[in-house]
C-alpha positions as CSV (number, residue, x, y, z in Angstrom):
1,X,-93.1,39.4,40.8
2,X,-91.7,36.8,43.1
3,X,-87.8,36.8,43.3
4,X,-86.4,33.3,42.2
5,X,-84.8,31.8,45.3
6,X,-81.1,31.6,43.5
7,X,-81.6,35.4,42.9
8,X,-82.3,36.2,46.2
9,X,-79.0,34.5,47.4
10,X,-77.2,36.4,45.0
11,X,-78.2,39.7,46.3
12,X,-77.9,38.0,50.3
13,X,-74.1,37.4,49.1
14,X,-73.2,40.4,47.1
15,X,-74.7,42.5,50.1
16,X,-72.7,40.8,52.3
17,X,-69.6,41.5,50.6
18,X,-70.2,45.2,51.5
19,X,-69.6,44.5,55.1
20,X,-66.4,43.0,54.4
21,X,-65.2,46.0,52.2
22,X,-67.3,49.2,52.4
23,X,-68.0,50.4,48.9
24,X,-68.0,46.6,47.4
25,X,-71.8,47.1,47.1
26,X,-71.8,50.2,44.0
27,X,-75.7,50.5,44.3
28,X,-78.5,48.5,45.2
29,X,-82.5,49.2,44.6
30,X,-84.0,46.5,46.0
31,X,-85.9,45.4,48.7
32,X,-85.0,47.3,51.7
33,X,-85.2,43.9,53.6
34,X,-83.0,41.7,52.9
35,X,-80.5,45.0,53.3
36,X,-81.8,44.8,56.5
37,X,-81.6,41.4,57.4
38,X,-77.5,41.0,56.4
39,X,-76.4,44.0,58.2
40,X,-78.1,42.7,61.4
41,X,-76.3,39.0,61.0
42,X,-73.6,38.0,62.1
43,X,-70.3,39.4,60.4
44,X,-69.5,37.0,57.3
45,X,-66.2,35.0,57.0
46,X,-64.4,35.5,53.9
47,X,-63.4,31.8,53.4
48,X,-67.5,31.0,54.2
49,X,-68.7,33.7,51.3
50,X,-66.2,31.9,49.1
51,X,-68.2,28.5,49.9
52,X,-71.6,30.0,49.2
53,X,-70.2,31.5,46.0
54,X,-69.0,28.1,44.8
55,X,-72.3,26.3,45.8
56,X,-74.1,28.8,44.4
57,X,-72.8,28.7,41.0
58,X,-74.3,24.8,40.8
59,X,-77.4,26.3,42.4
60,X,-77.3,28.5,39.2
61,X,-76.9,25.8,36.9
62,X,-79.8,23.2,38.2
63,X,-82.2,26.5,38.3
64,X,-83.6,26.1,35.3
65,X,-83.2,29.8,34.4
66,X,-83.3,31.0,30.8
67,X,-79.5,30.8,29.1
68,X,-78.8,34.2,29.8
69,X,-80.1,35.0,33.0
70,X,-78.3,31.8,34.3
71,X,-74.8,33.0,32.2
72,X,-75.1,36.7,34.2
73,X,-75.3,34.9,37.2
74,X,-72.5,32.5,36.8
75,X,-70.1,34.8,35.8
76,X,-70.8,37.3,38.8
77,X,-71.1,34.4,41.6
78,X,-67.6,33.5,40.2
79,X,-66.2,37.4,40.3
80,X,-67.5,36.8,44.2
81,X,-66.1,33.5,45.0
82,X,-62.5,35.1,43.9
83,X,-63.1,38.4,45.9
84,X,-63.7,36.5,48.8
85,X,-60.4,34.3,48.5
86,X,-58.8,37.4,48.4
87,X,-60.0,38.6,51.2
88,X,-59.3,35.4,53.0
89,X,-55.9,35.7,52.4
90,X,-54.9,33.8,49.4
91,X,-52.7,34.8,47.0
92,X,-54.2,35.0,43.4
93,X,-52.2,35.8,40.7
94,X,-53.0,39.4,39.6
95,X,-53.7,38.2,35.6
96,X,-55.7,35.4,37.6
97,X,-57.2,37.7,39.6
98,X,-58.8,40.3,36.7
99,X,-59.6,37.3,34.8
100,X,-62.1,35.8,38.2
101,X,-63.7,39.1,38.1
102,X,-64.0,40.6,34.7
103,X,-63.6,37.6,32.0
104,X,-60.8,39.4,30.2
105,X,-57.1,38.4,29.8
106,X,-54.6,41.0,30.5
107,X,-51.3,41.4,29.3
108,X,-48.7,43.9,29.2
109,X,-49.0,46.6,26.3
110,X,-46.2,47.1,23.3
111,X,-44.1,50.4,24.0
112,X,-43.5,50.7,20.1
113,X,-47.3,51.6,20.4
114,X,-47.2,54.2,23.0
115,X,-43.5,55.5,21.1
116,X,-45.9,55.9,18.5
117,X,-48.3,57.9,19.9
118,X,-45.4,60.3,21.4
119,X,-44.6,61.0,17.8
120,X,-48.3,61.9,16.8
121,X,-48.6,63.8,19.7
122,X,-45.8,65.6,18.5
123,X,-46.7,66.4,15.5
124,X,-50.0,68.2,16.8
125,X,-48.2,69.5,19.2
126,X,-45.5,71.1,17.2
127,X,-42.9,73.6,18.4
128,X,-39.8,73.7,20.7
129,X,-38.7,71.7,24.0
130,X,-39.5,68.3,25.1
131,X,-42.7,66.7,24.4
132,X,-43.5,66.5,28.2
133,X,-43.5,70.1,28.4
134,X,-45.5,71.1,25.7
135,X,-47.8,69.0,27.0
136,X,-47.7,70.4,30.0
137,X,-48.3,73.6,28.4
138,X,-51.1,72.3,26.1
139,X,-52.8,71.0,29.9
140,X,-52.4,74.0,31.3
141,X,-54.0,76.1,28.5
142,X,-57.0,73.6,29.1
143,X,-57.6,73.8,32.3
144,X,-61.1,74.9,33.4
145,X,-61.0,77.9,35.8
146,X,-62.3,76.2,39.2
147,X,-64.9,79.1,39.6
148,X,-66.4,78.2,36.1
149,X,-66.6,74.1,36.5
150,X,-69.7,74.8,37.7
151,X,-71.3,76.2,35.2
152,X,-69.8,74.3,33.0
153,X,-71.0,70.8,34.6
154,X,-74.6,72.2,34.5
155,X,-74.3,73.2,30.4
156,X,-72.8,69.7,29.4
157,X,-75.3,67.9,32.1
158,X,-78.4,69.8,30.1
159,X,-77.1,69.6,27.2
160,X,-75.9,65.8,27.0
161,X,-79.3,64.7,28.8
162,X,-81.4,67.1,26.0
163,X,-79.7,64.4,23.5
164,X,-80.3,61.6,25.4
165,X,-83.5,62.0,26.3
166,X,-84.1,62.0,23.0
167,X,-82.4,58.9,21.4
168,X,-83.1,56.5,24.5
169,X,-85.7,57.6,26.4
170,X,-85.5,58.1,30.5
171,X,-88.4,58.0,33.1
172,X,-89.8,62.0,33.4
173,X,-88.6,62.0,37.4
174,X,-84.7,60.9,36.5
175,X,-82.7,63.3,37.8
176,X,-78.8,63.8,38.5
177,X,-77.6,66.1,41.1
178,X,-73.5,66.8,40.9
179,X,-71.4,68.0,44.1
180,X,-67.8,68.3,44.6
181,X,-66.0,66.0,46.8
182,X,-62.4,65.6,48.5
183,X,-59.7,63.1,48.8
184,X,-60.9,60.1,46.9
185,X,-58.7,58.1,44.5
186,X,-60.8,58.5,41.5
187,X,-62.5,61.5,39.3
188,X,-66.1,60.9,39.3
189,X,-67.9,58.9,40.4
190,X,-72.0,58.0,39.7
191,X,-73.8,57.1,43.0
192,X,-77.2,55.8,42.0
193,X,-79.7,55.9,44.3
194,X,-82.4,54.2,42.8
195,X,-85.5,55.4,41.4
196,X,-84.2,56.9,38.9
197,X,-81.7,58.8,40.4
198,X,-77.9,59.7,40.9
199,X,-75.4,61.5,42.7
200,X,-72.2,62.1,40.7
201,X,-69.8,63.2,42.5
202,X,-66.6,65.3,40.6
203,X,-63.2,65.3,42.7
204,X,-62.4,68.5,43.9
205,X,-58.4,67.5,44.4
206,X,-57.9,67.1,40.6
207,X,-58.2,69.9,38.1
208,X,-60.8,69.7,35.1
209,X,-60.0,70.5,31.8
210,X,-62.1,71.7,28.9
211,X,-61.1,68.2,26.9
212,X,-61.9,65.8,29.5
213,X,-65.1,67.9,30.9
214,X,-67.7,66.5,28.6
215,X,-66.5,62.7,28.1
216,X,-66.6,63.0,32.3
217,X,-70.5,64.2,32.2
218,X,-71.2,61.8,29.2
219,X,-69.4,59.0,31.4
220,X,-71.1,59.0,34.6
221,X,-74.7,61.0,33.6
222,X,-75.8,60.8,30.1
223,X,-75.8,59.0,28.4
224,X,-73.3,56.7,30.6
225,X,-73.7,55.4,34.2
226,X,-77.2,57.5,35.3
227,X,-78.5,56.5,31.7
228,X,-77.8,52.3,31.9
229,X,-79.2,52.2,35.6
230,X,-82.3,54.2,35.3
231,X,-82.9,52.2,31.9
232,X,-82.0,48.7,33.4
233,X,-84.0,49.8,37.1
234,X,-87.3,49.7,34.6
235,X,-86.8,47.9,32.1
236,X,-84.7,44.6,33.4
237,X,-86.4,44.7,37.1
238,X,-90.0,46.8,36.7
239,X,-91.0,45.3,33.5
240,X,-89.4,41.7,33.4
241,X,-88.1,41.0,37.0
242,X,-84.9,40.3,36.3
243,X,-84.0,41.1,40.1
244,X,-80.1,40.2,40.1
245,X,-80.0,43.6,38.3
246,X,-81.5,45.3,41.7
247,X,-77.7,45.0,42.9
248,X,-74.6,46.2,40.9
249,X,-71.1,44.9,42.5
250,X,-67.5,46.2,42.0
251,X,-65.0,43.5,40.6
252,X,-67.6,42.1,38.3
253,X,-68.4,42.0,34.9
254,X,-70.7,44.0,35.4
255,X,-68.5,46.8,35.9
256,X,-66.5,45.9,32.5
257,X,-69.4,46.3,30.1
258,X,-70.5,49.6,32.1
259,X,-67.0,51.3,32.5
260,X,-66.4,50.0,28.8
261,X,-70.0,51.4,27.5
262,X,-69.9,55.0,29.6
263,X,-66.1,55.5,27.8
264,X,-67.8,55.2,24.4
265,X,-70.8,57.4,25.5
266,X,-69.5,61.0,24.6
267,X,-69.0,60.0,20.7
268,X,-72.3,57.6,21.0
269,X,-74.1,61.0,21.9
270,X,-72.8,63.5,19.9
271,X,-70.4,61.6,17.1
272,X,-66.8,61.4,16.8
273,X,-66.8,65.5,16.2
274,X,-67.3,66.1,19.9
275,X,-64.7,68.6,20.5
276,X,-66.8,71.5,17.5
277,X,-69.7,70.4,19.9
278,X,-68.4,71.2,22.9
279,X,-66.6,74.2,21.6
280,X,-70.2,75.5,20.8
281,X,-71.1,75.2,24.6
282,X,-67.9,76.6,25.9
283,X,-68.0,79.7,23.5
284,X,-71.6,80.4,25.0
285,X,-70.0,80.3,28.5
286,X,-67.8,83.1,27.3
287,X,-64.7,80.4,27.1
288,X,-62.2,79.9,24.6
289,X,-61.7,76.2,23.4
290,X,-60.5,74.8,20.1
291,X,-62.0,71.8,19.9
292,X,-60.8,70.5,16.5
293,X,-57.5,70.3,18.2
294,X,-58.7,68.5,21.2
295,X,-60.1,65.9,18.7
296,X,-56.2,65.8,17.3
297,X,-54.8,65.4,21.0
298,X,-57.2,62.2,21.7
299,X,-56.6,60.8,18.7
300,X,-53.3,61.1,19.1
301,X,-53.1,59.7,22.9
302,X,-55.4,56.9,22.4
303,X,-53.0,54.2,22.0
304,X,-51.7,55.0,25.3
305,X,-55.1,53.4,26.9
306,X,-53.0,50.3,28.0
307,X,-50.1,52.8,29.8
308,X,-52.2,52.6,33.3
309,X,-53.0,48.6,33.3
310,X,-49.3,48.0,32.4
311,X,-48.8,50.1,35.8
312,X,-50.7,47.7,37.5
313,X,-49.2,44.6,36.0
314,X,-46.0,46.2,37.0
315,X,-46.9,46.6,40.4
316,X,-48.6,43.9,41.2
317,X,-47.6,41.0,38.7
318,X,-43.9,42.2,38.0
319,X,-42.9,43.0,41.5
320,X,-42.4,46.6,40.4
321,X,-41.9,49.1,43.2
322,X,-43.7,52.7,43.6
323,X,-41.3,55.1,42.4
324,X,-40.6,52.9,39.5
325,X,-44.3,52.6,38.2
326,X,-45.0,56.1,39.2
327,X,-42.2,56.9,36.4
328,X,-43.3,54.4,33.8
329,X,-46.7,56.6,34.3
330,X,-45.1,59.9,33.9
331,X,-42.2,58.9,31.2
332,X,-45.8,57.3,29.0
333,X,-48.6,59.1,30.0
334,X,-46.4,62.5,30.1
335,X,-48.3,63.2,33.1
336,X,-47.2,65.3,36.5
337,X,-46.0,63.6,39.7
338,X,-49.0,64.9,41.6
339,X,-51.3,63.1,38.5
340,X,-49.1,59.7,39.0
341,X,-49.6,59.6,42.5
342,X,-52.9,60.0,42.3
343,X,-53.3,57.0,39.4
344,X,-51.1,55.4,41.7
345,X,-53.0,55.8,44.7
346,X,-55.6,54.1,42.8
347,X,-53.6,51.2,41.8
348,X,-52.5,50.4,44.9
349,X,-56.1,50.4,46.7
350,X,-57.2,46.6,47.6
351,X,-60.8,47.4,46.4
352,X,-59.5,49.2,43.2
353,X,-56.7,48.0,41.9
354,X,-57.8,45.6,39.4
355,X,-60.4,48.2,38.5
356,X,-58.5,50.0,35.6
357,X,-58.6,46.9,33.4
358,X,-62.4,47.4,33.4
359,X,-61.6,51.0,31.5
360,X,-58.8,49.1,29.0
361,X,-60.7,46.3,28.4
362,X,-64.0,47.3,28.6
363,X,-63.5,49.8,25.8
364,X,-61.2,47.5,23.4
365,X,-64.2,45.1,23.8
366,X,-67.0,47.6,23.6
367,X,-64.8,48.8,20.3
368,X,-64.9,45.5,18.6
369,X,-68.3,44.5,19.4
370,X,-69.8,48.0,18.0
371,X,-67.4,48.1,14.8
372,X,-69.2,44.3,14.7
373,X,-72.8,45.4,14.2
374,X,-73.8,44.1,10.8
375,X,-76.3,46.7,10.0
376,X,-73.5,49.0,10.8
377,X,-75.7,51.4,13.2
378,X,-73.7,51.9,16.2
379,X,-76.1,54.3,17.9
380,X,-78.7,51.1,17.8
381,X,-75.6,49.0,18.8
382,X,-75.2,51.5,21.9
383,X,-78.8,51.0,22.7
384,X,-78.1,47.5,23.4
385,X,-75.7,48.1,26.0
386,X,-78.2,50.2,28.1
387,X,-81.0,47.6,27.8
388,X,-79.8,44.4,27.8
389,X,-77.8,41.8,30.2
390,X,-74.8,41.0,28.3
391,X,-72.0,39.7,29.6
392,X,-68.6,40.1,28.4
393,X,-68.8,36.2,26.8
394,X,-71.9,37.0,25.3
395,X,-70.3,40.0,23.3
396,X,-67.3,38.0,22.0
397,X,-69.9,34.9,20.9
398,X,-71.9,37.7,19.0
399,X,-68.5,39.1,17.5
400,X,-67.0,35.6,16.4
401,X,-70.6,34.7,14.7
C-alpha cells in the first residue's frame, strides 16, 4: 500500500529529528530507505525543521485524510515544530513547552494532597520513628536480591505474556528479550525493534523491589509498550496502512497515551489485586512477599503521582535550584538522595525533562477516560488503547460526550 505523500514527510522529518538529538527517534519499522536517505543528507537546521513542521501541518489539513488520521498528524507535526524551536534556541515557557508536545496543561500539585498521603502511609506503616525511616525500612525489606532479579523478570515476563496473549492476542513470533544495562537516567526502558519484537532493557544502577517488579514488566512488555507496538505494527500499518504509525517520536502525544496506557497495564492484566498475584509467583521462587500490604502502600502513595512534575515545574518554570528540588523530592516522595539524584538527573536531561508529565498526565487521563466507558468494561476500554490512534483530544471529546 502506497504511503500518502504528507505521511512520508512526517516520517522524513521525525527521522531527521534523531540527528539532531540521538534517541529523539524511540523506534521506527519502516522502510529502510527513507532511513537511509536522511542520514546521508545534509545535517538539518533546527530553525529549517521548525519551517517544515509548520508547513506541514497545512499540508495535513488540505490532504484530504480521514478526521482522525489528519488529527494524529497535526498534533505530532506540532509536538515537532516546538522541539525544533527548542533546539534552535528559543525560549519556550516550560508549561508552554509540555503543552506543544503532549496536549496536556500542567500545573503545580496541592501539598495538602501529598500531607495526606504521609498520613495514610502512616497508618499502614504503623510503629515508631519518622515516617521517612520506616519507609526506608519498608524499602529495604522489598528489595529483590540482585542475584534473583533474574529469575524473577523471566516468571512475571511468562507469566504476564501467558495473560496477555490471552485477552489481546500477539503475532506467534513476538518476542521480548531483557538485559541489564548501566548509567542511564531512567528504569526500563522498551526498545522495539520491529517485527514484533523488543529489547527491554532494566537499569542495573537502581535496585528492584518486589512491589515495583511486576508493574515494571507489565509496563514495558505485557501487556504495555511490547504489547501496543506489536499490535499497532499489524494492525494500524500491515492491515490498514496507516504508515505515520511506522515511526514513534519522543515529546509527542504519542508518548502520553503510551506512558499513560503501560502505567495502567499491571491492574488491566491481572485486576486491582495484583500484589495476592504476584505473591503467588514470588512464593514459587522461594521468596517471601506480602502482597496485600504492597496493595496498602500504593494505595496509599498514589496521590503523590504529581510530587515528580512539581519537581520539574520547580526547576524549570519556578527558577528552583538543584539542591532545593532534590529536597522537595526527598521531603514528598520520602525517597533517598541517591533515588533524587537520579529523578533529578532525569529532570534535568534536555531530551527528558518534559518527559515525566507524560507518566502524570497520561495516567490521570487514561483514569478518566477508562472510569468513562459506558458499558463499564475497562478491560475492553484497555483494548482500545492498544488498537487504535487516539490522541489525547480525542479521549477528552469521548469523556465530555
Amino acid at each position: 500500500m502506497a504511503i500518502e505523500p504528507v505521511v512520508e514527510e512526517y516520517l522524513r522529518l521525525g527521522l531527521a529529528f534523531d540527528r539532531i538529538e540521538s534517541g529523539f527517534v524511540d523506534a521506527y519499522t519502516g522502510d529502510p530507505r527513507l532511513r537511509r536517505e536522511v542520514e546521508n543528507a545534509p545535517a538539518p537546521v533546527p530553525r529549517d525543521l521548525a519551517a517544515r513542521a509548520a508547513a506541514l501541518r497545512a499540508e495535513v489539513a488540505a490532504s484530504g485524510l480521514p478526521d482522525d488520521r489528519a488529527g494524529f498528524l497535526t498534533a505530532h507535526v506540532t509536538a515537532l515544530e516546538c522541539a525544533a524551536r527548542t533546539f534552535a534556541g528559543e525560549q519556550i515557557g516550560f508549561v508552554d513547552e509540555v503543552h506543544a508536545y503532549f496536549d496536556v496543561d500542567i500545573a503545580m500539585g496541592d501539598p495538602t494532597r501529598y500531607e495526606e498521603a504521609h498520613q495514610d502511609l502512616d497508618q499502614v506503616l504503623a510503629g515508631d520513628g519518622p515516617l521517612a525511616e520506616r519507609y526506608a525500612g519498608h524499602r529495604r525489606g522489598d528489595e529483590i536480591p540482585a542475584d534473583r532479579v533474574d529469575d524473577c523478570v523471566r516468571a512475571f515476563s511468562s507469566a504476564l505474556r501467558e495473560i496477555v496473549r490471552e485477552r489481546y492476542p500477539l503475532p506467534d513470533n513476538e518476542i521480548v528479550d531483557f538485559e541489564v544495562v548501566t548509567d542511564k537516567p531512567w528504569a526500563g526502558f522498551n526498545y522495539y525493534l520491529g517485527d514484533h519484537r523488543s529489547r527491554v532493557a532494566i537499569n542495573g544502577d537502581l535496585t528492584q523491589y518486589m512491589s515495583s517488579l511486576p508493574a515494571l514488566i507489565a509496563h514495558e512488555a505485557y501487556p504495555g509498550h511490547h504489547t501496543e507496538h506489536c499490535r499497532k505494527e499489524r494492525l494500524l500499518v500491515a492491515d490498514d496502512g496507516r504508515h505515520e504509525h511506522d515511526i514513534f517520536l519522543v515529546n509527542t502525544p504519542q508518548c502520553l497515551l503510551a506512558e499513560g496506557l503501560a502505567d495502567h497495564a499491571l491492574t488491566a492484566a491481572v485486576g486491582e489485586h495484583w500484589g495476592l498475584w504476584a505473591q503467588e509467583i514470588y512464593a514459587d521462587l522461594g521468596l517471601r512477599f506480602d502482597g496485600a500490604r504492597a496493595e496498602r502502600v500504593g494505595a496509599a502513595t498514589a496521590d503523590l503521582l504529581s510530587v515528580r512534575q512539581d519537581a520539574a515545574l520547580l526547576l524549570h518554570d519556578r527558577g528552583a535550584d538543584s539542591d532545593t528540588v532534590e529536597q522537595f523530592l526527598q521531603t514528598w516522595l520520602l525517597s533517598s538522595p541517591q533515588r533524587s539524584r537520579q529523578m533529578l538527573r532525569l529532570l534535568s536531561s534536555s531530551l527528558w525533562r518534559a518527559y515525566v508529565s507524560t507518566y502524570v498526565e497520561g495516567f490521570r487521563l487514561l483514569q478518566q477516560w477508562l472510569d468513562a466507558d459506558p458499558h463499564g468494561d475497562r478491560l475492553r476500554r484497555f483494548g482500545r488503547l492498544l488498537d487504535e490512534p487516539l490522541t489525547p483530544r480525542a479521549l477528552r471529546a469521548e469523556i465530555s460526550s
